[in-house]
N, C-alpha and C positions, 0 to 999 in steps of 0.2 A: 504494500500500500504506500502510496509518496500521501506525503505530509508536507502539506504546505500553512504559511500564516499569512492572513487576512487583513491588513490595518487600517482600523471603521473607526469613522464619529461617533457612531451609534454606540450607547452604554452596556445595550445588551437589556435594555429594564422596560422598554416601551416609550410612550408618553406619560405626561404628569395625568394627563385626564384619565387614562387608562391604568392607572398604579392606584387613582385616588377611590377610582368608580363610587363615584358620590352617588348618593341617590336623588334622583329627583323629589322635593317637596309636596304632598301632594296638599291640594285647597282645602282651607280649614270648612266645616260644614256650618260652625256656626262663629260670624264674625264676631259676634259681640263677645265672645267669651276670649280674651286676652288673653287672660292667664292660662288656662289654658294651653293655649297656641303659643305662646311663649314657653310653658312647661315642655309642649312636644317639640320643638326646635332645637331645646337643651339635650333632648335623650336624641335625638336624631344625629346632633353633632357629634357626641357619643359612642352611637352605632357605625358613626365615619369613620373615628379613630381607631373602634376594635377593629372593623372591616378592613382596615389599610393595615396596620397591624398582625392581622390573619393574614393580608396578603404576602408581606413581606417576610412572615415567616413558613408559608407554602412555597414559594418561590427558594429560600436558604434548603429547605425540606430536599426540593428537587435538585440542586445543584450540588446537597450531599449522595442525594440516590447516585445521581448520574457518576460523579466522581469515585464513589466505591462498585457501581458497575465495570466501569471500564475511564480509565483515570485520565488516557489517550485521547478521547472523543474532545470532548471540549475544555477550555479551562476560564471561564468567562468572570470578567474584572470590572467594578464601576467607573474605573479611572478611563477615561475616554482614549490614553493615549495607550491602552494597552492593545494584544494581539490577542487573536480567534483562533484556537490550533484547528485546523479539520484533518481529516481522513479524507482519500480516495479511495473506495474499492476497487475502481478500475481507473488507472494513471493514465491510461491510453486516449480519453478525454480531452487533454491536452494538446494531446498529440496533431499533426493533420492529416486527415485523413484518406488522403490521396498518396503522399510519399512518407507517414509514420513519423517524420522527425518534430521535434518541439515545434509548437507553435509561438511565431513571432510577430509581433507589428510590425506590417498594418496585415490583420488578417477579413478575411472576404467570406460574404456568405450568398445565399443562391437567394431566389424568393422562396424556394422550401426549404430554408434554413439551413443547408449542407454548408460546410465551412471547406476553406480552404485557404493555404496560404499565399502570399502575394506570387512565389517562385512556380508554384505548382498553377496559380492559374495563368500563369504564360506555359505553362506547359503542354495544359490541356486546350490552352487555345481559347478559352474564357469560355470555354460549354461545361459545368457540369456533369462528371462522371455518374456521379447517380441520377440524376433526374433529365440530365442535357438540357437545363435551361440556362441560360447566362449566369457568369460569376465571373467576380471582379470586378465588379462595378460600386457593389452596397458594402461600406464596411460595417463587420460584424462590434460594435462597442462594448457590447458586454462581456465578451470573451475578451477582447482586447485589454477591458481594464481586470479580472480576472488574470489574467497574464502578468500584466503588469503588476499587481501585486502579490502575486504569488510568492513565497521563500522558499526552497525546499532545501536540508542537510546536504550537505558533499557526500558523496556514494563512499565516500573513506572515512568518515565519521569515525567510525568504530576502529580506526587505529592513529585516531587523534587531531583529525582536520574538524576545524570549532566554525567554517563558514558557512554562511546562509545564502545561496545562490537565486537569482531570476529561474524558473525552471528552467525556460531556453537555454540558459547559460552554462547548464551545469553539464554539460559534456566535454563543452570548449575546459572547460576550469578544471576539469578532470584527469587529461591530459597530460596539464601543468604543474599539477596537483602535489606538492614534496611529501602527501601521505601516502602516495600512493603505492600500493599494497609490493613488498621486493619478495620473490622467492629465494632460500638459499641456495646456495648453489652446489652444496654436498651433496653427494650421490645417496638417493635412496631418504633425504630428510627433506620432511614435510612442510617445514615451518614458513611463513607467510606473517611480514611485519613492515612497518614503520622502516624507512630505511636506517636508521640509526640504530633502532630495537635488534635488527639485522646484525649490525656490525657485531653489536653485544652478544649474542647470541653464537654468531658461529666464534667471538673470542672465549666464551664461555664452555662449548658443547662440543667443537672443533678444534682445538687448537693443537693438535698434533695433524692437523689433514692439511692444515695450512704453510704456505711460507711467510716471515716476515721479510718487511721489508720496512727501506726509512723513502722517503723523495728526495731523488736525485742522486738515488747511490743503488749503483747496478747490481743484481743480485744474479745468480746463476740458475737458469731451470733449463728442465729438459722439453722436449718437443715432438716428442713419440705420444703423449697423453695430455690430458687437461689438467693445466693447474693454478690452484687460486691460493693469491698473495693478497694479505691483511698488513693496511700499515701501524707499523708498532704502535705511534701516540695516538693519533685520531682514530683510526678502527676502520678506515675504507677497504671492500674487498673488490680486489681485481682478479679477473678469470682472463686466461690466458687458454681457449682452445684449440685441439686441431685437429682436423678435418683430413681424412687421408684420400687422396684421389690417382689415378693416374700416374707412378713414378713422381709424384708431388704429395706434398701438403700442405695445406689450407691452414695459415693461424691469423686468430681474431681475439683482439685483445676487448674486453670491454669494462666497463664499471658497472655493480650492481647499485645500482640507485635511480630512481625517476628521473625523466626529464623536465627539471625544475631552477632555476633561476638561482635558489639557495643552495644547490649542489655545486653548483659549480663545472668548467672545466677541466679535465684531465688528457695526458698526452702519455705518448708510449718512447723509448729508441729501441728498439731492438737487432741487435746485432749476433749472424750467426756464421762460424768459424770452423770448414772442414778440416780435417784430420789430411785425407790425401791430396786435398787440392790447394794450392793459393792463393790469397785474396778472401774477400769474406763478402757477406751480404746484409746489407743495411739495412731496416723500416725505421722511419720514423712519421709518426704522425700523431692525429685526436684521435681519443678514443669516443665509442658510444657509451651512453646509459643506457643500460636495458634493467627491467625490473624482476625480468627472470631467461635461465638458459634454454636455447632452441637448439637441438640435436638436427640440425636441419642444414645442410653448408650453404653457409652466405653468399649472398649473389654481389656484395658491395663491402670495400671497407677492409677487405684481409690481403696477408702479405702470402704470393704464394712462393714453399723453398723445394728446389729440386730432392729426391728423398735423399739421392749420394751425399748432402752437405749435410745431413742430421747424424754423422757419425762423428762430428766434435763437437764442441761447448757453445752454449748459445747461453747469451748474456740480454738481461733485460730491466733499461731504468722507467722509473714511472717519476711523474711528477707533476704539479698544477701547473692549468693554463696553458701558455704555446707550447709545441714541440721543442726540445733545443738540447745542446748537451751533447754530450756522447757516454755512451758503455765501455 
C-alpha cells in the first residue's frame, strides 16, 4: 500500500454550525406567560451545552476506536497546519494509465473521465485508448492537485532514508538514493544494507575473505579469481573481478556503494607483469558503483589481459577521485 500525506485547511471537525447543532426554538404557545418562556430558554441553552459536549466526546470516542483499530488509517489533529496520513489499497491510481509510470503535471482527462498524461496523449495522438474520444485538451484539476500534494517515504526507508518525496519523484530520487539497499559481495552471504552498514558488516563477519588495503599504496592480488579489498580506516569495499573468455580475461574493478553524490568518486591503476614476457600492461581509470555483483561479463568499462600474462604479479592501487599515480 503507498502512503501518502494530504496538507488541508480543513480541521478535520466540520463547521461551527455543525459541531454546535443548536436547536431551533420552537414559538412559545402562550405569550403572556414570560416567565415561563424565559425559564424554557434557560434549560434549552443547557441542552446546547450537554448536546455539544456529547458531541465532542462521541467524536474523541471514535478517533480512539479508529486508532486502536488500525493506528495506520488516519491520525487526525485540530491544529490546521497538520497532515492527513491515508492509505492506498491500490497505488496504481496514481499511476497513468496508458504507459503505468507516475502521474505528473499537467495531467488530461477525456469527457468520460479517463486520464492521461501530457506525454502519453501525444502518443496516442489525442484519441482516447478506452473510449476514442478526444484527450488533451481538459485538464484533469483534481488529480492534479492530488498529485501535487501527495508525500510518499523513499522505497529505502527501512534502511534509513528519512525523505518525503512528490510521488512522481520518487523513482528519479531512488536512483540517487545513498540508502540505497548494497548486497555483499561474499560468496554465498545474504546480507543487504545501508552502504556503510555494509562496510561494517563484511569488516565484522568477513575479515579473513578480504584484502586490506590503505589509498594510494599498491597492494598485490591475483587474477585467476574475484577479489575484494576493504580499506583499513574508512571500510570501503572494492571487488576486483574476472571474467574468463577466449585465451583472455575480462577484469572489472568496481565499488560497492550506490550511485550517490555522498559516495563519492573512486579510481583504479592496475598494473600487470609477465613472468616470460617483457614489458607489462597498464589500466588505469574510474571505477563504477554498483550496489550488488552480476556474474554476467561486462559489455563496458573492463580491462581485457591476454591469459599468457596472468603467470606473474599483478599489482593494484585504488584511491579517490581522478585516476593518477602508478603501482
Amino acid at each position: 500500500m503507498a502512503r501518502f500525506s494530504i496538507s488541508g485547511g480543513d480541521d478535520g471537525e466540520g463547521s461551527s454550525n455543525h459541531q454546535s447543532r443548536k436547536r431551533q426554538r420552537l414559538p412559545s404557545i402562550d405569550e403572556d406567560e414570560e416567565t415561563a418562556g424565559s425559564s424554557g430558554e434557560e434549560e434549552e441553552e443547557d441542552d446546547c451545552l450537554i448536546e455539544s459536549s456529547s458531541d465532542d466526546s462521541y467524536r474523541e470516542m471514535l478517533l480512539e476506536e479508529a486508532t486502536r483499530i488500525d493506528p495506520v488509517i488516519s491520525q487526525i489533529s485540530s491544529n490546521k497546519d497538520s497532515s492527513l496520513s491515508v492509505s492506498l489499497l491500490d497505488p496504481d491510481v496514481l499511476d497513468c494509465p496508458i504507459c503505468c509510470e507516475p502521474l505528473k503535471v499537467p495531467i488530461f482527462q477525456c469527457d468520460n473521465g479517463h486520464l492521461a498524461c501530457s506525454v502519453c496523449c501525444t502518443k496516442v495522438r489525442n484519441i482516447c485508448p478506452s473510449c476514442t474520444l478526444p484527450v488533451g485538451y481538459i485538464r484533469c484539476r483534481a488529480m492534479e492537485k492530488v498529485i501535487e500534494t501527495s508525500r510518499v517515504s523513499c522505497p529505502n526507508a527501512k534502511y534509513g532514508c528519512k525523505e518525503k518525496l512528490l510521488y512522481g519523484n520518487r523513482f528519479s530520487h531512488e536512483k540517487l538514493c545513498v540508502f540505497g539497499p548494497c548486497s555483499c559481495p561474499v560468496l554465498d552471504c545474504n546480507y543487504i544494507g545501508y552502504y556503510k552498514d555494509l562496510n561494517s558488516h563484511v569488516r565484522a563477519k568477513h575479515k579473513d575473505e578480504v584484502i586490506p588495503f590503505v589509498w594510494d599504496v599498491s597492494v598485490t592480488i591475483r587474477l585467476d579469481k574475484t577479489t575484494i579489498l576493504q580499506e583499513e580506516k574508512e571500510g570501503e569495499v572494492m571487488v576486483v573481478q574476472v571474467f574468463r573468455g577466449l585465451h583472455v580475461v575480462y577484469v572489472v574493478v568496481s565499488c560497492i556503494a550506490p550511485s550517490a553524490r555522498e559516495v563519492g568518486n573512486f579510481s583504479y591503476y592496475l598494473v600487470t607483469v609477465p613472468l616470460a614476457v617483457d614489458g607489462s600492461l597498464v589500466q588505469r581509470s574510474m571505477m563504477k558503483n554498483i550496489q550488488k555483483l552480476r556474474n554476467e561479463q561486462p559489455e563496458d568499462g573492463f580491462m581485457v589481459i591476454p591469459s599468457y600474462m596472468l603467470s606473474g604479479s599483478s599489482r593494484i592501487l585504488l584511491g579517490r577521485g581522478r585516476a593518477y599515480g602508478h603501482a
